[in-house]
N, C-alpha and C positions, 0 to 999 in steps of 0.2 A: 368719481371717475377721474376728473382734470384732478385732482390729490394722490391717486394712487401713479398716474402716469408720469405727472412732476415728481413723485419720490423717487419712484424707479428710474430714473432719466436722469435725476440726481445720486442716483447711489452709482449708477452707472461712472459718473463724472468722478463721483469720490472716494471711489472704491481703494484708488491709490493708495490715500493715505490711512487706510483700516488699518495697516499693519507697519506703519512707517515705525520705525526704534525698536521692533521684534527682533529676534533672534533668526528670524526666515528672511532678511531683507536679499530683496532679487539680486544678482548680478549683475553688476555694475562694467558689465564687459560691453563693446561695442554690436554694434548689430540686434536684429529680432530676438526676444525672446520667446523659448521653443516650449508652450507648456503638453503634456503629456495628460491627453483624457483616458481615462480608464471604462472602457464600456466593453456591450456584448451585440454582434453580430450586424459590426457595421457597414457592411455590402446588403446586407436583406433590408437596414432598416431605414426607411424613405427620410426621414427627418435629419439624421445625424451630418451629412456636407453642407445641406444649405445650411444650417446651422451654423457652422464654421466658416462657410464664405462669406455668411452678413453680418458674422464677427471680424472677420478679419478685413473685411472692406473698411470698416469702421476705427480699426485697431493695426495699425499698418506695423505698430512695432512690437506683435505680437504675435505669431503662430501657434496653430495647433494643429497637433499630433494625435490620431486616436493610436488607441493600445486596444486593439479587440483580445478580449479575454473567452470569448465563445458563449452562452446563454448556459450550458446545460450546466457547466462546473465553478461558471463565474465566481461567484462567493467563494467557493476554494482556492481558486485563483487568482484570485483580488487577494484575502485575506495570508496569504501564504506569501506573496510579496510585499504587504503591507509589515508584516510581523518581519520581515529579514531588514526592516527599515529601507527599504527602496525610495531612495529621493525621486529618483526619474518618474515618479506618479506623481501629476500634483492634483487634478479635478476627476472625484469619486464620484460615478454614477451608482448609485444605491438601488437597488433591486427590487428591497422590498424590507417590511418590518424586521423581521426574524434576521434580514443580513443587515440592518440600519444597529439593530440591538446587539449585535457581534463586537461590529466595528468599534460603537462608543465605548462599550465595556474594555476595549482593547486599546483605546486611547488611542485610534489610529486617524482622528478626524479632529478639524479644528471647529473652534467655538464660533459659531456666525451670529450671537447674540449682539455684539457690538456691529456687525453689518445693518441688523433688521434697526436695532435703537439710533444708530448715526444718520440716518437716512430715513428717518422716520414712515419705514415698511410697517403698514397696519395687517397683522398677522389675518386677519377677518377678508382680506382681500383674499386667501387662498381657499376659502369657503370651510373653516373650521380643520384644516390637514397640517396648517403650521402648530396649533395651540396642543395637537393630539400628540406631535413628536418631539415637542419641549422637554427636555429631561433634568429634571432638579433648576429650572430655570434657566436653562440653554439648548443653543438648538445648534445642532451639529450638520444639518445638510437644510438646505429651503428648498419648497416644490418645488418640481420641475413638471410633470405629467401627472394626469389623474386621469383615470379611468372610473367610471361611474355606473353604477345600474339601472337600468329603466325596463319595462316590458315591450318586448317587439310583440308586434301581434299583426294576424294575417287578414288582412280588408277584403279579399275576396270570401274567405271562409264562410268572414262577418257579414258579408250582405247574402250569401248563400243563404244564412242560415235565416236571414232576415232580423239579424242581432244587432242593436246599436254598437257605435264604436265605444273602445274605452275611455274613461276621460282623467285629467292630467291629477283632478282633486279624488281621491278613492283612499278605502281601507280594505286590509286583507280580507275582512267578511265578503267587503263585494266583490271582488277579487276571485274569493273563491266562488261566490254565487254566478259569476260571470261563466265559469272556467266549467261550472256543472251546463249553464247554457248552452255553450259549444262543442261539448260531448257530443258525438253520433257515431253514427255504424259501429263495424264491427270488425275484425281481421285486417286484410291489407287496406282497404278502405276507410277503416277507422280515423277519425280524428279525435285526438286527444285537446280538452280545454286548456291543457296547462302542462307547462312540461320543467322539469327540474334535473338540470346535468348532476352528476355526482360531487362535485367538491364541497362539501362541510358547509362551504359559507350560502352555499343556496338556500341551505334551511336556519341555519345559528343566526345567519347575519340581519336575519329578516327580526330577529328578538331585540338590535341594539340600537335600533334608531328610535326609542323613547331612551336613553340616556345609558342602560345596560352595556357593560364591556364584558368581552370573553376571556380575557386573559385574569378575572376573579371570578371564583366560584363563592357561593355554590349557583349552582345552574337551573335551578327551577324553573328560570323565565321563559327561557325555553320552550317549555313545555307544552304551550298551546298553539306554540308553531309548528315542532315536530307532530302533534295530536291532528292538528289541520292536512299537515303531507302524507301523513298515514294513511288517513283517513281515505283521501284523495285516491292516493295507490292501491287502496285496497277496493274501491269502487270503480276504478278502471278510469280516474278524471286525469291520470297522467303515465305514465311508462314507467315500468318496474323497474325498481332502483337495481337490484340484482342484477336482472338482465342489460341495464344498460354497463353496468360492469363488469360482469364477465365477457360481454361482446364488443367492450371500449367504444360503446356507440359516440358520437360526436354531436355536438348539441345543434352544427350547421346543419348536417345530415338532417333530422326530423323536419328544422324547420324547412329547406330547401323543400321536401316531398310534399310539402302540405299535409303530411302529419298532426301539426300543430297550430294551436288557434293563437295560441299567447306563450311568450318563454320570457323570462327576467334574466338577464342578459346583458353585460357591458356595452360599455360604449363604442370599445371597437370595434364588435361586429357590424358597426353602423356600413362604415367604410367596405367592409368587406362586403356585405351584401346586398350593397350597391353594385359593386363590382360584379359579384357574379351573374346580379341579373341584367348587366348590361353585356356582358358575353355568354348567356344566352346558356347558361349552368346551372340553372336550379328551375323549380316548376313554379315558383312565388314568382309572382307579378309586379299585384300592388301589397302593399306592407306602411306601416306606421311604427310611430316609437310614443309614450306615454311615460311620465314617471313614476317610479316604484311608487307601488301603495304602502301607508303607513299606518302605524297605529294609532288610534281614535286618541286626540287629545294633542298628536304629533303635526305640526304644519306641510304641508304638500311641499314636494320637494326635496323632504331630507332623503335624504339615499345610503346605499352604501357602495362602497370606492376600495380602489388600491393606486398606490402612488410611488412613483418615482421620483426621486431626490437625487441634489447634485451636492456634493460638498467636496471640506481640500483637504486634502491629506497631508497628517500634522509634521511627515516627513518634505513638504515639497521644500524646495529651494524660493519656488518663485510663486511665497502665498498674496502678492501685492495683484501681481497679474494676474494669478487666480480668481482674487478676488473680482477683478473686474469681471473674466467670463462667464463666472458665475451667476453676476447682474445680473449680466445680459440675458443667460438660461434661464432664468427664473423670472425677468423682466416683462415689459409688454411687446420688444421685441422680437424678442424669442419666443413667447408666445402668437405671437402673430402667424412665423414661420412655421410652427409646429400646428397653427391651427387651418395654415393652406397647404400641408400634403396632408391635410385628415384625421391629425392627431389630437389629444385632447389636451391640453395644458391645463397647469394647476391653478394659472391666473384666469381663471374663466367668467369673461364679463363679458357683455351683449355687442361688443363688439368680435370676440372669440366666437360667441354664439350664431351670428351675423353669417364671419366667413364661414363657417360648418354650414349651416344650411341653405346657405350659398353653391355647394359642392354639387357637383354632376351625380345623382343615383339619391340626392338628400330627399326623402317623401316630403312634398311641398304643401302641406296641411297645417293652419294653425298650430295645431295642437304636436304632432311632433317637431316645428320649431322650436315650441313653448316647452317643451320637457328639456331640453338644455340648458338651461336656466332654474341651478341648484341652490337651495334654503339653505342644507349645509350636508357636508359629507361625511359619514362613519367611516373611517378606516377599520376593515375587514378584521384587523386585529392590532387593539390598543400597541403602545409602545410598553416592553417589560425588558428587563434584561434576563427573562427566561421565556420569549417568546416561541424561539424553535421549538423548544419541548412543549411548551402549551400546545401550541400547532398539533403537532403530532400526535398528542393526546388525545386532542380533540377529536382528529380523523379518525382514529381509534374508535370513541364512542359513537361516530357520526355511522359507519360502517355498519357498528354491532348492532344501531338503533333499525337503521333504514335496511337491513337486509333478513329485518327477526332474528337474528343469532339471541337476544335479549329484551326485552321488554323494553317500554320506555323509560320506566323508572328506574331498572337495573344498569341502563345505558346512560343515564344523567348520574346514578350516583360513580358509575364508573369513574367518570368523567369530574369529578367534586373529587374521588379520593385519588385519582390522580396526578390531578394539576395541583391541590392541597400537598402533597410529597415535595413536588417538582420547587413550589413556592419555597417550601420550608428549607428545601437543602442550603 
């Protein structure tokens, strides 16, 4: 810990000179320099000013600028001023895999491999997210957010039923043996064991935490996770995938009614439903959080995640100063701040952990302490420079699998001859 905080406190310090004798050196004009952050929807989102004011306390000859580019078109938005070469962007907030894999392919981002090596940043501190988006031996943004999965699960339901709780070490066998426990009734009364919202990665992502990426076929691994959801749906152990897509049901909604005994779930529903049951908005009570169960052989803990990234844009004027805010975003700082409005950062160590279940609405139980505290994280989908199309592919097959339009195995080869095409082009 005293090593990753003294590195970052020193990259912090040294950041200046990453890029001293580059072709980008700052302006050498009097006054603040003004750098220009590229993000999305920064009136809604709690994190992004303090941010800025506990940089800029620190950095008095620095300012920052956001540029909200809006959530829904970002990446078009972003990518469509980066391509005109626009200097006035200097610090890219990255979205997500598929928009991380654009940008590099586009040569719109700078190289921060001599940030993490000058400053001796141990990429293991970010819980396995820095080593996943290394590309040919560089790495073009460093964490900034992680969001992670865990199961929520409903402690009233569970003592209703006279069910022990879940616990933090499990595999998806028990998992599902749990989930068939918590079944009852029938109709509006009904509770479901287990619940799974419709996005692909509910059921694929659960196949990659023994070592399996989705972004290489073929896909057979798969197979015994989709075999288990089927199964599940077809016996009534959770909500018809159909129906929750045609009706766009929402995965708060279930849990909120008490519908639901157990859901796999991000991190940041943490926060939100906290919130709601402190203003008196949903019919949950008491609730816990436990860690994804994994597969036998796999160590408690590993999960799967998606991440936001900050890097500089190979156009800015002022990659010196970038570099510094960078640090900072990415630092123990920055992470601090992001982990006292509720957010989860990608430097998440037991002090991270600490403030979070420190928070007003945080279930004060060992054991959902104890689940924030990650082995290591699967990004949702490896890094490729044909990620978008993989994606897509994939939902494709994930559709045709979970709504019977096709078999299992007709919807895995789908999916193999596919992304196989998509590769090859």
């Amino acid at each position: 810990m005293k090593k990753t905080i003294s590195a970052i406190a020193a990259l912090t310090l040294a950041a200046g000179m990453l890029f001293a004798g580059g072709k980008k050196e700052a302006d050498t004009s009097s006054g603040p320099v003004t750098l220009k952050w590229a993000l999305w929807d920064y009136t809604q989102t709690v994190y992004y000013k303090p941010l800025i004011e506990a940089f800029e306390a620190t950095h008095p000859n620095i300012k920052i600028e956001p540029l909200d580019l809006g959530s829904s078109d970002y990446q078009t938005m972003l990518s469509t001023q980066l391509t005109g070469g626009d200097s006035s962007i200097d610090v890219v907030t990255v979205k997500d895999i598929p928009g991380y894999a654009t940008l590099v392919k586009a040569g719109q981002l700078v190289d921060l491999t001599p940030l993490m090596k000058k400053n001796n940043i141990n990429p293991a501190d970010y819980n396995g997210a820095a080593e996943q988006m290394t590309v040919d031996g560089k790495l073009y943004e460093m964490p900034f957010r992680s969001d992670f999965r865990v199961v929520f699960y409903n402690k009233d339901l569970f003592d209703k039923a006279g069910v022990p709780y879940p616990k933090n070490d499990w595999t998806w066998d028990e998992y599902d043996a749990l989930a068939r426990k918590m079944t009852s009734g029938s109709g509006a009364s009904k509770v479901y064991g287990s619940h799974y919202h419709t996005w692909r990665s509910m059921v694929q992502c659960q196949a990659i935490l023994d070592g399996h990426t989705v972004v290489q076929p073929p896909y057979d691994f798969m197979k015994p996770y989709y075999e288990r959801v089927l199964k599940q749906q077809k016996e009534g152990i959770c909500m018809d995938y159909a129906q929750l897509k045609t009706t766009s049901t929402h995965y708060s909604g279930v849990f909120y009614n008490n519908s639901v005994a157990m859901m796999e779930m991000g991190s940041w529903f943490i926060s939100t439903l906290g919130s709601q049951i402190a203003q008196g908005k949903t019919e949950v009570k008491n609730w816990g959080i436990v860690k994804l169960p994994h597969a036998a052989g796999v160590k408690a803990g590993t999960t799967v995640g998606t991440l936001t990234g900050v890097g500089i844009s190979s156009a800015s004027k002022h990659q010196k100063e970038s570099a510094e805010f960078v640090a900072f975003l990415c630092g123990e700082k920055g992470a601090e701040v992001l982990a006292n409005t509720g957010n989860y950062p990608a430097l998440m160590n037991s002090k991270m952990a600490e403030i979070l279940a420190a928070r007003p609405g945080f279930p004060q139980d060992a054991n959902s302490k104890a689940a924030l505290q990650t082995e290591k994280i699967c990004l949702e989908i490896a890094y490729s420079d044909k990620a978008p199309q993989i994606d897509a592919a994939l939902n494709r097959a994930h559709d045709n699998i979970m709504t019977l339009n096709t078999t299992l195995d007709e919807g895995l080869a789908q999916a193999d001859k596919e992304v196989k095409g998509i590769l090859a082009r």
